[in-house]
C-alpha positions as CSV (number, residue, x, y, z in Angstrom):
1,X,26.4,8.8,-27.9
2,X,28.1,7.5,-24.7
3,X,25.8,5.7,-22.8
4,X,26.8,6.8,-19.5
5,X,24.6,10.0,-20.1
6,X,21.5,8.3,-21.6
7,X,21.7,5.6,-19.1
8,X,18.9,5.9,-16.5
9,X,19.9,4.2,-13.5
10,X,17.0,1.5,-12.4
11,X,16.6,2.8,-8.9
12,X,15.6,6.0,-11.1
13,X,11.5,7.3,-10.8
14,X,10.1,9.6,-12.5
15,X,9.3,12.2,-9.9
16,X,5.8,14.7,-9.3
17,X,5.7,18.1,-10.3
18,X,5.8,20.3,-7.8
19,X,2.5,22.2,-6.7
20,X,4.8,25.6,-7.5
21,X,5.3,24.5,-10.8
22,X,4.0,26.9,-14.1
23,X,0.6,25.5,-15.0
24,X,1.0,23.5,-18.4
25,X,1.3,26.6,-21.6
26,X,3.0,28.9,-18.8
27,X,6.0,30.7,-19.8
28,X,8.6,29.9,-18.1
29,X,10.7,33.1,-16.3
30,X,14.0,34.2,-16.4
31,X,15.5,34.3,-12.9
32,X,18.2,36.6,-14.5
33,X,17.3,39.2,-17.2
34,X,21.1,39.1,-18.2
35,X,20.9,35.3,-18.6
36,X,22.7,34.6,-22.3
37,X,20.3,32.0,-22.2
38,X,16.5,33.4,-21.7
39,X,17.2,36.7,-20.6
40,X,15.6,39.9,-22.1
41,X,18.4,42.1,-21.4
42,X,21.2,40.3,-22.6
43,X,22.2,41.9,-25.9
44,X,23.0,38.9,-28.0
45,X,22.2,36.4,-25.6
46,X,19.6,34.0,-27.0
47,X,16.5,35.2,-25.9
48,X,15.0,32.0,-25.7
49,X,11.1,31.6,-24.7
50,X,10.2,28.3,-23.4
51,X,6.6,27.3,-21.9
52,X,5.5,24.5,-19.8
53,X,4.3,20.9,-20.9
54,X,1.4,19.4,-19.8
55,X,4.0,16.3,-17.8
56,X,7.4,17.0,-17.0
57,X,8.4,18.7,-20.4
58,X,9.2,22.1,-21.2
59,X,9.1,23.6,-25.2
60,X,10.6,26.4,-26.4
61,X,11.9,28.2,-29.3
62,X,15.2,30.2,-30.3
63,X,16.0,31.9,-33.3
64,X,19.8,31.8,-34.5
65,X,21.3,35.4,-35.0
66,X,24.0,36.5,-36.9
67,X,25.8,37.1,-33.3
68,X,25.3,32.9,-32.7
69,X,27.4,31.6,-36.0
70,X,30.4,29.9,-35.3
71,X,31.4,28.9,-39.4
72,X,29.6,31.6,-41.9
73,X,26.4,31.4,-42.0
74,X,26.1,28.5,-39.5
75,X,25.2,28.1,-36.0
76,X,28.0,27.5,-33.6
77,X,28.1,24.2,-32.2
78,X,29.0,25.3,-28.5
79,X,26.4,28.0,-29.0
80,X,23.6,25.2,-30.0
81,X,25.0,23.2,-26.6
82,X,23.9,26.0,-24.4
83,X,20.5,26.1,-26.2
84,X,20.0,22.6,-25.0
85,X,21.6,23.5,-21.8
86,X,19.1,26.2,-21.7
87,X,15.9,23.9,-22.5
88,X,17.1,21.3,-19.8
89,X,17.7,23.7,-17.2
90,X,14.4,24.6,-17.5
91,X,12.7,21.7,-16.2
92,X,13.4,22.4,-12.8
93,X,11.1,24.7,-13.0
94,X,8.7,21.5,-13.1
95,X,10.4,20.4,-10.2
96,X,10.5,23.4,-7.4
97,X,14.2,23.1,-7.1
98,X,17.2,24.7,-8.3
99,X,19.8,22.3,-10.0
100,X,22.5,22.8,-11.7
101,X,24.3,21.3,-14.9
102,X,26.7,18.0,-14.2
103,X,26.5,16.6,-17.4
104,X,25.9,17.3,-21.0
105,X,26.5,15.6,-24.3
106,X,24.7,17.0,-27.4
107,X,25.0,14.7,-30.8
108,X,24.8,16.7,-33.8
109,X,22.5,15.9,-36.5
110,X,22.4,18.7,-39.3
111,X,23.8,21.8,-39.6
112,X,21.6,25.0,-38.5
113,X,21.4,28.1,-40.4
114,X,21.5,31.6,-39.3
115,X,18.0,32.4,-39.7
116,X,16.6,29.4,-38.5
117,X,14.2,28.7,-35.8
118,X,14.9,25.6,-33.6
119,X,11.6,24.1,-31.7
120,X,13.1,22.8,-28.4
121,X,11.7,19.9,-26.1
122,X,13.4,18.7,-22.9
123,X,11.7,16.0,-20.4
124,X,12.6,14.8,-17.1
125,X,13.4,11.1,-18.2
126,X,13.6,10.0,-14.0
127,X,15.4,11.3,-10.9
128,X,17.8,9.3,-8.4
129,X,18.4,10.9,-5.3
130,X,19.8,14.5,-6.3
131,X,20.1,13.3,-9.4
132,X,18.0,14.3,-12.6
133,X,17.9,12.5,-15.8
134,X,16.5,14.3,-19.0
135,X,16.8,14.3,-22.8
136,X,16.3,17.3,-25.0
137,X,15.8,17.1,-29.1
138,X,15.9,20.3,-31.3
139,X,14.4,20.6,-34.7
140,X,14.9,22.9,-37.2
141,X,11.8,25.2,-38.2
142,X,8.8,23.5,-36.9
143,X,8.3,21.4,-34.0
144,X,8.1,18.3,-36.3
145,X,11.1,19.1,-38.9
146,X,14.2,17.6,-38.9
147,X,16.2,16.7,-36.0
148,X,19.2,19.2,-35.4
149,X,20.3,18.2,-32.2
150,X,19.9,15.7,-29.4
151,X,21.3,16.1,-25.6
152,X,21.2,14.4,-22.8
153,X,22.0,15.4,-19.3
154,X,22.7,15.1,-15.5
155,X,21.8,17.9,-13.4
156,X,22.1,17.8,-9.4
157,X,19.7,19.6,-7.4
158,X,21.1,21.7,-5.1
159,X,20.3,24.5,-2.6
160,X,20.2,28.3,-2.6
161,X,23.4,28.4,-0.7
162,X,24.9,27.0,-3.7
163,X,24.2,30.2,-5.8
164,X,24.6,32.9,-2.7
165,X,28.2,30.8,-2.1
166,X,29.3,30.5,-6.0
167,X,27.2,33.3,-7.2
């Protein structure tokens, strides 16, 4: 994986979770209900549900579909990508702020089978400036089987103008 990505720069801290953040075991919501990511109205979106950790994780779940396989009877790879995007995005929840994706590189482990359920776990690795460091693992089945796919990410906070101007 390029280290670019993985890299925490040393001015990096880890930062507090904000007093607004869901309580540890909390679901966390769906700003959208059409997200393809976690929202409930989104045909064959990915309905994921994702809970807050007790520090600056997130876990969720997602189970793959017959509508998420790119070769038969396989999930596809881009598909598994926003999963993680999904998971990562997520954290900002922890945070208070909105942020948006700047960088992503997933390395992929094993293939995942339609039909399987992939235990997600993202954490806030340390924050520079508008800068947010996290990694995200997903395994296949249980939260301790194998080791599907691994991401790490960038996002940058920004503000609600940012969504009412691009939106």
């Amino acid at each position: 994986m390029n280290p670019s990505a993985s890299a925490i720069p040393v001015g990096a801290i880890l930062p507090k979770r904000s007093e607004r953040a869901p309580k540890p075991g909390e679901q966390i919501p769906s700003r959208f209900k059409s997200c393809f990511g976690c929202g409930e109205d989104h045909e064959t979106g990915l309905h994921m549900l994702m809970f807050a950790g007790s520090d600056m994780s997130v876990v969720g779940t997602f189970t793959v579909s017959k509508h998420h396989q790119g070769a038969g009877g396989l999930a596809h790879g881009g598909l598994l990508s926003t999963a993680l995007d999904e998971v990562l995005g997520s954290l900002n929840w922890l945070l208070g702020d909105p942020a948006v994706t700047g960088r992503l590189e997933c390395e992929f482990r094993v293939p995942v089978p339609v039909g399987s359920i992939l235990h997600l776990h993202a954490e806030i690795l340390g924050k520079e400036r508008r800068k947010i460091y996290a990694v995200a693992t997903a395994r296949l089945n249980s939260f301790d089987g194998p080791i599907a796919v691994v991401a790490h990410s960038i996002y940058l906070q920004v503000g609600v103008d940012h969504f009412m101007k691009n939106g």
